[in-house]
C-alpha positions in Angstrom: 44.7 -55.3 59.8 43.3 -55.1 63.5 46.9 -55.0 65.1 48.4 -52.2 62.9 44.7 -50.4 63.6 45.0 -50.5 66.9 48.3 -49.9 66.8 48.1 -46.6 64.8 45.4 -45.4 66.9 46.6 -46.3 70.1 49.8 -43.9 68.8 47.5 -41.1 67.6 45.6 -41.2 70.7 48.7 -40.8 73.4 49.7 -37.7 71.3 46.3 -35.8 70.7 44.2 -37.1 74.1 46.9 -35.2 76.8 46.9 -32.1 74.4 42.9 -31.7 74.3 42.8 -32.3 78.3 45.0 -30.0 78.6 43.6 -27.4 76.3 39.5 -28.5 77.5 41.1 -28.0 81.4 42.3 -24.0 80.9 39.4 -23.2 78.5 36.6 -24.8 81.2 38.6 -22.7 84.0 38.8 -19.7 82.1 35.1 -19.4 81.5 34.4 -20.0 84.8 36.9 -17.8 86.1 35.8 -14.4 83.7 32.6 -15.3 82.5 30.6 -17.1 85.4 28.3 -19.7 85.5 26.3 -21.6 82.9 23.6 -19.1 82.4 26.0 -16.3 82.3 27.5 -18.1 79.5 24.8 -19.4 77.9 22.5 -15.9 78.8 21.4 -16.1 74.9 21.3 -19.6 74.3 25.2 -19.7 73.0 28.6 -17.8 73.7 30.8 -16.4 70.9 29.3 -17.1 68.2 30.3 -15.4 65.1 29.2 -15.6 61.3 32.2 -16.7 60.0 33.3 -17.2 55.9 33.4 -20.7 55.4 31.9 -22.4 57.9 28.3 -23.2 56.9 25.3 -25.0 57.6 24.2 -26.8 54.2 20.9 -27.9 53.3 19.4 -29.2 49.6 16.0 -27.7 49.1 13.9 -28.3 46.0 11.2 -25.7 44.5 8.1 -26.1 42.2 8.9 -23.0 40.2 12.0 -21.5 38.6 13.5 -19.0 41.3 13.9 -15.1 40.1 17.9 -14.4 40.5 17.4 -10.7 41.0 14.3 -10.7 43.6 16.0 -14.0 45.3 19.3 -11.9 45.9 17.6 -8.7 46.9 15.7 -10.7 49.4 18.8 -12.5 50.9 20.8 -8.9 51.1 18.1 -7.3 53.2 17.6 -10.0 55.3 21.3 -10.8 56.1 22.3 -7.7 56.2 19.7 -7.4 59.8 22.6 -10.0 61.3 25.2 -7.8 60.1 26.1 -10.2 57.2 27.6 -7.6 53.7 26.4 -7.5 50.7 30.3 -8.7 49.8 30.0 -11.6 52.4 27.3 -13.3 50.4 27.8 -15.6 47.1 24.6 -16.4 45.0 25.0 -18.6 41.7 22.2 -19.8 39.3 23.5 -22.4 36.8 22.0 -23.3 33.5 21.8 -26.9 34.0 18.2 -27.9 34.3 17.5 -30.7 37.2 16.2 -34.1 36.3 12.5 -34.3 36.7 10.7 -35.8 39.4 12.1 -39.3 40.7 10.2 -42.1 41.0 10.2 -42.9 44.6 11.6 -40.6 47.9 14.3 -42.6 48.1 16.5 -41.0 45.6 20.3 -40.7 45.5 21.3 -37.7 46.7 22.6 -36.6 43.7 20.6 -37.3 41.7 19.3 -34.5 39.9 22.4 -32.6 39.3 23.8 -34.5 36.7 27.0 -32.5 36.0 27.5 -33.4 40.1 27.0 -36.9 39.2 29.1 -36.9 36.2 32.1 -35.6 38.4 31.6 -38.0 41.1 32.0 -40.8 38.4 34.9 -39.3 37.5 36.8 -39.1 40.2 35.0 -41.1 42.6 34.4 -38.5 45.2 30.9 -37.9 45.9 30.4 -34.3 45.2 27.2 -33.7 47.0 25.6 -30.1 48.2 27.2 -30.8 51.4 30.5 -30.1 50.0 29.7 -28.4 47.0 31.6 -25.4 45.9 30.7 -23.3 42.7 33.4 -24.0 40.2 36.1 -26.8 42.3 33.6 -28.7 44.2 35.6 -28.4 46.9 34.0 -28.1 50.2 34.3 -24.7 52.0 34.6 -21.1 50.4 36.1 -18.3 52.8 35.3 -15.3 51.2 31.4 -16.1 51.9 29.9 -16.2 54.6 26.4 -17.2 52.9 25.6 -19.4 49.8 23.2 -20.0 47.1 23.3 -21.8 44.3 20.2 -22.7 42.0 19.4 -24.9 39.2 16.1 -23.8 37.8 14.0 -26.5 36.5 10.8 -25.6 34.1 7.5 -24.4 35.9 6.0 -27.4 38.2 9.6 -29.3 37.4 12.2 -29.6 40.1 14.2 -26.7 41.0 17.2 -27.1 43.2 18.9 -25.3 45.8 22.2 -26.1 47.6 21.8 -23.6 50.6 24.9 -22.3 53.1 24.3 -20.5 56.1 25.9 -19.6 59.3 27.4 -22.6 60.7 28.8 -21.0 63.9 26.2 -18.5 65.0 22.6 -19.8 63.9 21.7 -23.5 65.2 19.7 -25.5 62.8 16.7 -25.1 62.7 17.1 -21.1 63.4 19.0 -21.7 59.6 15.8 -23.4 58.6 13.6 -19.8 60.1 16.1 -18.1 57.9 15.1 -19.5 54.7 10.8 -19.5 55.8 11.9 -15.6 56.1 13.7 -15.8 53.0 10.8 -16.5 50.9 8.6 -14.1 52.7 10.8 -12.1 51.9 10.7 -13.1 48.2 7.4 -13.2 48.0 6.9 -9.8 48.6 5.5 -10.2 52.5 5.8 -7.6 54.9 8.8 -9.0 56.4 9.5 -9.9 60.1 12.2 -9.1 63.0 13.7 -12.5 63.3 17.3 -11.6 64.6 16.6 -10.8 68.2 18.4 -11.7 71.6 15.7 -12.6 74.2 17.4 -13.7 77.4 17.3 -17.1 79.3 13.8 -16.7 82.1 15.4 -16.6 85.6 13.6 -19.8 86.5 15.7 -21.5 83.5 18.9 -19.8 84.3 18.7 -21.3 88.0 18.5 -25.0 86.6 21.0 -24.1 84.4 23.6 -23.5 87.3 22.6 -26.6 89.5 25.0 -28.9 87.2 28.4 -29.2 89.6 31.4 -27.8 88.0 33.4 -29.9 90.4 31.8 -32.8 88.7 32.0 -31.7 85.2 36.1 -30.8 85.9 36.8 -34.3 87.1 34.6 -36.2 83.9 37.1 -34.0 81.7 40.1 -36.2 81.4 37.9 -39.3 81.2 35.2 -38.4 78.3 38.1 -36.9 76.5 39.8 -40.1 76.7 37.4 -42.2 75.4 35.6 -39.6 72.8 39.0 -39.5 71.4 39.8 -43.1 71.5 37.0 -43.8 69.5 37.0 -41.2 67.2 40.8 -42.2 66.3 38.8 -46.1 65.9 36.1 -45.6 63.7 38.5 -43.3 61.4 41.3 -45.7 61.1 38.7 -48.2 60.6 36.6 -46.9 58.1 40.3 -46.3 55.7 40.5 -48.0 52.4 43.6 -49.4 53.2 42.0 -51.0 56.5 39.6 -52.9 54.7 36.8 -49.8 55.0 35.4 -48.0 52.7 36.9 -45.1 53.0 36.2 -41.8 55.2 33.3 -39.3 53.4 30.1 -37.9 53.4 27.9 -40.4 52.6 23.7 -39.9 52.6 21.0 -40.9 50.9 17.1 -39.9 50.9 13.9 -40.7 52.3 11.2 -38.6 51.6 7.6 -39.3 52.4 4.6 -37.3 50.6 1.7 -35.8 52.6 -0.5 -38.6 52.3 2.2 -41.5 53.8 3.4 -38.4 56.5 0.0 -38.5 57.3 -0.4 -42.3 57.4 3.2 -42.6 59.1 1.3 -40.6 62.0 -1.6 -41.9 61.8 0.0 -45.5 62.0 2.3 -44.4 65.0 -0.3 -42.9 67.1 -2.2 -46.6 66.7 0.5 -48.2 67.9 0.9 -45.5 71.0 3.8 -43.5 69.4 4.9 -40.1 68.0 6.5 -40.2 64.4 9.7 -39.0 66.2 9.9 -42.2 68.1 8.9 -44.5 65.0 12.1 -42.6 63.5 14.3 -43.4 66.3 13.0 -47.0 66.7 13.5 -47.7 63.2 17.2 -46.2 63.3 18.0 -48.1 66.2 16.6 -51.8 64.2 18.6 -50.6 61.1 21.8 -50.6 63.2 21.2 -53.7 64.5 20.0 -55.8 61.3 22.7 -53.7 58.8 25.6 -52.8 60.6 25.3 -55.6 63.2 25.4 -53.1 65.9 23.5 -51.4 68.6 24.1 -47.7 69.4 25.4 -47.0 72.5 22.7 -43.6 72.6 21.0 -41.2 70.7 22.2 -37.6 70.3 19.5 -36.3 70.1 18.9 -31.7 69.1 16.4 -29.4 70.7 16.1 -25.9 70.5 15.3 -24.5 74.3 14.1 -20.8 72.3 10.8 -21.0 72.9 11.0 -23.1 76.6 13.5 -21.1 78.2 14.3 -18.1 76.0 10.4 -17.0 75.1 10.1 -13.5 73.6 6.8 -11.6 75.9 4.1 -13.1 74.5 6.0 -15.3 72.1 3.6 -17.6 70.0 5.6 -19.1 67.4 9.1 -20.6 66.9 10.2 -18.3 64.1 13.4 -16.5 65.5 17.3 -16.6 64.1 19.8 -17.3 66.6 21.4 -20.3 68.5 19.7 -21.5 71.3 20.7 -25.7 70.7 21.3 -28.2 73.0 21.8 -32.1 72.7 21.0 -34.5 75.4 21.8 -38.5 74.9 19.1 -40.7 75.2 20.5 -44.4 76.4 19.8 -47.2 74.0 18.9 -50.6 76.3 19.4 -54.0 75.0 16.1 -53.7 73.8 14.9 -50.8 71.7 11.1 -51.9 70.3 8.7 -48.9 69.6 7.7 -48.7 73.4 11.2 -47.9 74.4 11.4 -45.4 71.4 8.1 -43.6 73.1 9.5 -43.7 76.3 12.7 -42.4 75.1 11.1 -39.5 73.5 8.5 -38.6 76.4 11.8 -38.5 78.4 13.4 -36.4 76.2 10.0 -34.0 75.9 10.7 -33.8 80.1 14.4 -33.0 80.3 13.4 -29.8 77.6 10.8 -28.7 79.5 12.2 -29.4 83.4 16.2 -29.0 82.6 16.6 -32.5 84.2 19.6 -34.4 84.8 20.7 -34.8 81.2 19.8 -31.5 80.3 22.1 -30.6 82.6 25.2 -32.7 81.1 24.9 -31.1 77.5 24.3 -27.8 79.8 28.2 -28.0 81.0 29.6 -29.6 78.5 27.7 -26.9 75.8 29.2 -23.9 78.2 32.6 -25.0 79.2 33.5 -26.6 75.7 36.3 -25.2 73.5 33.2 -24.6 71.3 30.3 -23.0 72.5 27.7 -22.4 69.6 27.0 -23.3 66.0 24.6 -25.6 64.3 25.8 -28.7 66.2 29.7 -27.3 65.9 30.3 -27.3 69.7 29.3 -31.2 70.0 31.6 -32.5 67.3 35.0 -31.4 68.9 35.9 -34.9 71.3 36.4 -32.8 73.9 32.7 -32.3 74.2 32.4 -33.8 77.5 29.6 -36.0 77.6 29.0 -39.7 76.8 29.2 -41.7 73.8 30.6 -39.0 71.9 28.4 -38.5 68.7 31.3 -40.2 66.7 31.0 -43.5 68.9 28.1 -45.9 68.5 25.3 -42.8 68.2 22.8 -41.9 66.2 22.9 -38.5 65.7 19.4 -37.8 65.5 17.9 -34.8 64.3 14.4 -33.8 64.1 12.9 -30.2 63.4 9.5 -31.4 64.2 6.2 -29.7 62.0 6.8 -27.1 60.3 5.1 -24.0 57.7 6.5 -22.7 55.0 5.0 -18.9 53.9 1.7 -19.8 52.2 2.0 -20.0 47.8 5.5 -20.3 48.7 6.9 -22.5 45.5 9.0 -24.1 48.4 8.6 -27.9 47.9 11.2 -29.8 50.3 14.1 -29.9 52.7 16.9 -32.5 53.1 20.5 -31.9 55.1 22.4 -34.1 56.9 25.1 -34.7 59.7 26.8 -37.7 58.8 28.8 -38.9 61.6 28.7 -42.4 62.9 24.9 -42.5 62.1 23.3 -39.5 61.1 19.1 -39.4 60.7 18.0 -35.8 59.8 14.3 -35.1 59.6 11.4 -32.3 59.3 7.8 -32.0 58.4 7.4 -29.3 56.2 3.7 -28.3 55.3 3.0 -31.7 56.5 5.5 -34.2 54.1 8.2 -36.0 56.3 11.6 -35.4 54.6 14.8 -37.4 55.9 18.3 -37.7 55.0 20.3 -41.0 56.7 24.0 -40.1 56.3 27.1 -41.5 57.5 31.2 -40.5 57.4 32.1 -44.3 58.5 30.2 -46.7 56.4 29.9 -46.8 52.5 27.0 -45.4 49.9 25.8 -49.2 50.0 25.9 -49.9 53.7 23.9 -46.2 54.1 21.4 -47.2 51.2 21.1 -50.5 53.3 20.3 -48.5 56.2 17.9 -46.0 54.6 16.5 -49.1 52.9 15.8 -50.9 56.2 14.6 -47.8 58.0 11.8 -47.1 55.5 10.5 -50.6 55.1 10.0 -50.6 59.2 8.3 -47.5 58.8 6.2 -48.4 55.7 5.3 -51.1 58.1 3.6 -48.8 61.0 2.2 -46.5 57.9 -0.3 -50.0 57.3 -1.3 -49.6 60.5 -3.3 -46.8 59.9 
């Protein structure tokens, strides 16, 4: 099939290349020309965002206790309705299905306690995960709402599940994660905190910002376009049934650590003179190379710069709803051991904190995109002009760092996923390591293969300790 592959995408590319140069050329001008510079842009982190029905953020969270419907939804009104999101923009659903109970191991299909979601997955053999959930089709996207619940309660200390929707477009990440930690506060019956404010980027931050060359950016245009959408076009003709693939969907799969191997992962990493983000990133990095056969071109990796560059007075924790995301690539050598990984990441801790030279890349291509906010939305389009696209040869990586849930909370865990090429999606919660490996491209078995690999390397550094 490789001659009528290359063939079809060489014809997709010539008509939809010239058309998003084209399009990426007047938009870059445009924001130049009325808005002004990168931190004029980017003053709050992002530019235009908007809540918007039917684009959302999703996330599969389990609880330790049965959720109240009525204090749940009262909770969520309030606390939307502070980011101008209507009681009538909002969709909440509890289902009488109970969960299955605990699974055996954190490596668990990601469907599998749902079992009606299972059940219609076999039969029609799409996988009907919360990604793409929707409350009576199980079609992905909804856009009457512009945020979802819905919950099946479990018995007391038995799973309960959450498939969780939020603003896509206007909140990044782990400002969606803050969202929920307020949501339970919330629930709980806490006093409850100002978490939708605008702080503005420090002037010494908004001076970095503008030292990227827009001359520079202007003339990489055309060429990143080019070759974003080149292999975009690639990996999707590729990955079609009909192509010998396995077909082009969501596909993820758990693994979740508990607080005793989170605690040995560090403990084990820090031995071997790393940070549990770079035994992640190592390990990802080996699994493309043993699985799939091949080595990612880079890393994209996420960072909120809230705290670095957009501090509140006197700010002292990383609690705030907003959007303030940026994604610089971290190269991938020939050789990626658990050195490289740490060097990678103390790299990637300098770029945050000084705005260096990649910083400055995702910078441009973040303000003079078509797209210019969302959780990750802006760098999906292949006119994001940077390079390897996240769609070509990059692990899209992820990482929320440590993070607290409202004390007594009954919150238990927290999985989503962005399953592009490679997708590796983690967080310490309360101190258990929760990950999700996903991919659109390669099959459930290649990404169990992958998930699979992954944890063994890990497992590995965790005897270490």
């Amino acid at each position: 099939m490789l001659p009528i592959r290359f063939l079809l995408v060489l014809i997709f590319w010539l008509l939809l290349a010239p058309l998003l140069m084209i399009i990426s050329l007047f938009r870059a001008l445009y924001l130049r020309i009325v808005v002004g510079r990168p931190s004029q842009i980017l003053k709050y982190g992002s530019y235009n965002g908007k809540n918007t029905a039917g684009l959302h953020y999703a996330s599969h969270q389990i609880y330790k206790e049965p959720l109240d419907e009525a204090r749940l939804k009262r909770a969520l009104v309030s606390l939307c309705a502070e980011d101008d999101i209507e009681e009538k923009d909002i969709y909440v659903k509890f289902y009488d299905e109970e969960p299955n109970d605990w699974p055996q191991t954190g490596s668990w299909d990601i469907d599998y306690f749902v079992e009606s979601i299972k059940k219609r997955r076999e039969e029609t053999g799409h996988p009907y995960h919360f990604v793409d959930w929707d409350q009576e089709s199980g079609k992905r996207g909804d856009d009457q709402y512009k945020v979802k619940l819905f919950v099946w309660n479990g018995r007391p200390g038995k799973p309960t599940i959450m498939f969780y929707y939020g603003s896509g477009l206007k909140w990044d990440g782990s400002s969606n994660f803050n969202f929920n930690k307020e949501l339970m506060n919330r629930y709980m019956g806490n006093p409850p905190n100002s978490v939708f404010q605008k702080p503005e980027i420090s002037k010494k931050a908004a001076a970095k910002f503008d030292q990227g060359s827009f001359l520079k950016f202007i003339l990489m245009l055309p060429i990143n376009i080019s070759v974003n959408t080149f292999f975009m076009l690639w990996y999707s003709v590729r990955a079609a049934k009909w192509a010998g693939g396995n077909g082009i969907g969501w596909r993820m799969t758990a693994m979740n650590f508990t607080k005793e191997e989170s605690q040995k992962l560090y403990a084990g990493s820090k031995k071997l003179g790393a940070s549990p983000f770079a035994a992640l990133t190592h390990a990802g990095v080996k699994a493309c190379s043993e699985v799939l056969k091949q080595r990612p071109l880079a890393l994209a990796q996420q960072a909120s710069l809230q705290t670095r560059h957009f501090p509140l007075p006197n700010q002292n924790h990383r609690d705030l709803v907003g959007d303030w995301l940026f994604g610089p690539n971290q190269k991938v050598g020939k050789y990626y051991g658990l050195k490289e990984a740490m060097d990678g990441y103390k790299e990637l801790q300098s770029e945050l904190d000084e705005i260096g030279p990649k910083m400055k890349e995702t910078i441009m291509a973040k303000a003079y995109g078509i797209v210019n906010s969302g959780a990750a939305v802006f760098q999906l389009a292949p006119c994001y002009s940077v390079y390897p696209h996240a769609f070509n040869r990059c692990i899209f990586m992820n990482n929320y760092g440590i993070r607290k849930m409202p004390p007594g909370s009954p919150f238990h865990s927290w999985n989503w996923n962005a399953p592009l090429w490679l997708g590796i999606n983690s967080i310490n919660v309360d101190g258990a390591t929760t990950t999700l490996v996903g991919s659109c491209f390669w099959g459930q078995e290649v990404v169990d293969a992958m998930r699979d690999n992954m944890e063994a390397t890990l497992r590995d550094i965790m005897t270490k300790a």
